[in-house]
C-alpha positions in Angstrom: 227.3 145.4 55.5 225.5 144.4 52.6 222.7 142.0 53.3 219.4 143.3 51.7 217.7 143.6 55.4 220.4 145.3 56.9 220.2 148.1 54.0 216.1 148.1 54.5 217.1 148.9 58.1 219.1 152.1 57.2 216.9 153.3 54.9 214.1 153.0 57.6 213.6 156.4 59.9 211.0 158.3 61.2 208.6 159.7 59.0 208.1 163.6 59.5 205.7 164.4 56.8 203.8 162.2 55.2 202.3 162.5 51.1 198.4 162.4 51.4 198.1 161.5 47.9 199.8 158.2 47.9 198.4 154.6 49.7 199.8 151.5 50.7 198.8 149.4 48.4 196.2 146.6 49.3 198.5 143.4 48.6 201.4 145.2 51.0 198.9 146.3 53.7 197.3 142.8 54.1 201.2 141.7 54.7 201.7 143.8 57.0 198.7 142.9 59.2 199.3 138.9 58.8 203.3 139.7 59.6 201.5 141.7 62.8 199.3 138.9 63.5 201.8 136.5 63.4 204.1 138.3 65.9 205.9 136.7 69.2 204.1 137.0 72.5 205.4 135.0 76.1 203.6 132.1 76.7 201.4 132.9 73.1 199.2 135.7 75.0 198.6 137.6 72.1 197.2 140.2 74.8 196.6 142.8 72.6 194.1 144.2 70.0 194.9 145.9 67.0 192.7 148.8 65.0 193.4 149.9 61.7 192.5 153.4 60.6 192.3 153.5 57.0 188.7 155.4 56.6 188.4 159.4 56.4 185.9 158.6 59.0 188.1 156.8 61.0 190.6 159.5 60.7 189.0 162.3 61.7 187.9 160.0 64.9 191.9 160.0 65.4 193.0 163.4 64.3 190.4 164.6 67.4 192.3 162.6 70.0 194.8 165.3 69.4 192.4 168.4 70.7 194.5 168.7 74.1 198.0 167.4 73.2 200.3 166.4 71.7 199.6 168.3 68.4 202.9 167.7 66.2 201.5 164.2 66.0 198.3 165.8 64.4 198.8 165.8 60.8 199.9 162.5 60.4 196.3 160.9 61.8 194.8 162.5 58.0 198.1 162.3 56.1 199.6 159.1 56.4 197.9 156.1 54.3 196.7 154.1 57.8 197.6 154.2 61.3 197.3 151.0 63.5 196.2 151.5 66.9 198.3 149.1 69.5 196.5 148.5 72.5 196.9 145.8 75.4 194.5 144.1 77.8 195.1 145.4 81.3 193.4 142.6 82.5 194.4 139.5 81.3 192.9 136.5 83.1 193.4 132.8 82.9 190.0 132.4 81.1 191.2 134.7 78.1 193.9 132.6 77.8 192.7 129.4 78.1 191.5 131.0 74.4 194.6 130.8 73.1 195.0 127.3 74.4 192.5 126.5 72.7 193.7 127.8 69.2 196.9 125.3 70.1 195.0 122.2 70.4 193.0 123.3 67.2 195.6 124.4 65.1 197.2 121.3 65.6 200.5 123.0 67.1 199.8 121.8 70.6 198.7 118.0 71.4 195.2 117.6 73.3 197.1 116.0 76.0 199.3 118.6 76.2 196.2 121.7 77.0 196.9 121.4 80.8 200.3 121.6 81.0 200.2 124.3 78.6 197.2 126.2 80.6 199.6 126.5 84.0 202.0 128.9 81.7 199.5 131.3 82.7 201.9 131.6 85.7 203.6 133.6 83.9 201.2 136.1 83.5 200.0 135.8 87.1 203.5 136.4 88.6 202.9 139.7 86.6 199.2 140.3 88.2 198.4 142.5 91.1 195.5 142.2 93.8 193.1 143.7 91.6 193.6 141.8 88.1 195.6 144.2 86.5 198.4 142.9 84.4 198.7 145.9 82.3 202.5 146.1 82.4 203.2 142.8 81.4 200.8 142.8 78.5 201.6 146.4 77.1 205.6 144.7 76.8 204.0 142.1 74.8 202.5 144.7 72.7 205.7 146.1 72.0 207.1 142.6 70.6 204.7 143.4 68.1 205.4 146.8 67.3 209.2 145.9 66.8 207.7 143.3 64.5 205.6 145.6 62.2 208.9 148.1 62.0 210.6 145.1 60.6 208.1 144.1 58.2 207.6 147.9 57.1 211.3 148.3 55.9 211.3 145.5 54.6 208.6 146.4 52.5 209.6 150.0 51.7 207.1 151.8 53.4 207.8 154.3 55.8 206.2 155.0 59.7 206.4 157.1 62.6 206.0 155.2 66.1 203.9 158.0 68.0 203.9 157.3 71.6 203.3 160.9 71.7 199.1 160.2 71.8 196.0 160.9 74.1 195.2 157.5 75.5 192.0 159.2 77.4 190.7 160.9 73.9 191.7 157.8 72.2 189.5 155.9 74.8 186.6 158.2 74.5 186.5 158.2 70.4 187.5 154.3 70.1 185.9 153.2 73.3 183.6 150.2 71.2 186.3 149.2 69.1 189.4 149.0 72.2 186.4 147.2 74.4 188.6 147.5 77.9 191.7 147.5 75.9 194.4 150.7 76.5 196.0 152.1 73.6 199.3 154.2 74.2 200.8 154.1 71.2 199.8 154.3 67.6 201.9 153.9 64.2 201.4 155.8 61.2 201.6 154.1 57.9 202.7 155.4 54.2 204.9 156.8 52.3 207.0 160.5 52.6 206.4 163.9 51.5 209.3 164.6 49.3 211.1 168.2 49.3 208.9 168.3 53.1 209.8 165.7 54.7 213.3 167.1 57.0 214.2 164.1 58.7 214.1 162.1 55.0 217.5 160.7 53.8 220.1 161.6 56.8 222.5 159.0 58.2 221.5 156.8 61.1 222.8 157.6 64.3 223.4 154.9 66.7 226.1 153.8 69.2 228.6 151.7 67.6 228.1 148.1 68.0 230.9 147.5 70.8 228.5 150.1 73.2 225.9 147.8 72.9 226.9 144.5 71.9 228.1 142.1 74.5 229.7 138.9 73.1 230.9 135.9 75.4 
């Protein structure tokens, strides 16, 4: 197939080693986070925080969540141009939301007289909530939407990524615990562009089940 995104799409992969030397540039990065803000969520949650490494400072904070496990994630937290940080809010309430409704009415998206009606689609989210408040499985798949989202936008932009769910929530708690604020980060992707000649996974053919496996048409 020919259509520019699905070629982006094969040329996407996952990053193995990344080249130190070379950044995202500031006009792609800032598309990247707008595309990322701008992602899907049900009912327009938008449960979900997202932190930016970019920083040496910041970067050694991250390459130390990787003292226990986890280790052939490592080099990528100083190598790669940025990481983002995906984290989810294991507690969303009805209050947090009614933030987002409020963002509706203001944005002009959602009619004043509308606010109620869209408040109760917090049932959603409650139909997902446990005794004690935690909704954290509903909002980490939210999270994801956006993840899928920033993969898209990346290949679209040439720059490569590694998805790492292979990270130390618990470390990543203790060195980002004022930025997450009672969020929960379990995944994190790495940002840049790869090592040539280093890099092994770089350049192979994509390997996925043919569409009949997986496609369903009715």
């Amino acid at each position: 197939m020919s259509h520019q995104i699905i070629k982006d799409l094969n040329r996407r992969y996952t990053v193995k080693k990344y080249d130190s030397s070379k950044r995202i540039p500031a006009e792609d990065l800032n598309i990247v986070l707008e595309a990322l803000r701008l992602s899907a969520s049900s009912i327009n949650s938008q449960p979900w925080k997202f932190i930016v490494i970019e920083s040496d400072e910041a970067k050694q904070r991250f390459h130390e969540t990787f003292a226990n496990k986890h280790q052939f994630n490592q080099p990528h937290a100083k190598e790669a141009s940025h990481t983002i940080l995906f984290a989810y809010d294991p507690h969303f309430t009805k209050d947090k939301y009614r933030k987002r409704v409020d963002v509706e009415v203001s944005s002009g998206h959602l009619p004043e007289e509308m606010y109620d009606k869209m408040l109760g689609a917090y049932a959603f989210a409650e139909a997902n909530t446990d005794e004690n408040g935690f909704n954290g499985h509903w909002t980490k798949s939210q999270m994801y939407l956006a993840l899928g989202n920033t993969l898209h936008t990346l290949a679209r932009l040439g720059i490569d990524s590694t998805t790492m769910e292979g990270v130390d929530s618990e470390l990543i708690d203790e060195q980002f615990k004022h930025e997450l604020d009672g969020y929960v980060c379990e995944v994190a992707l790495a940002m840049g562009y790869y090592k040539q000649g280093e890099d092994f996974n770089h350049g192979r053919p994509k390997a996925r089940l043919a569409a009949k496996d997986v496609i369903v048409m009715l």
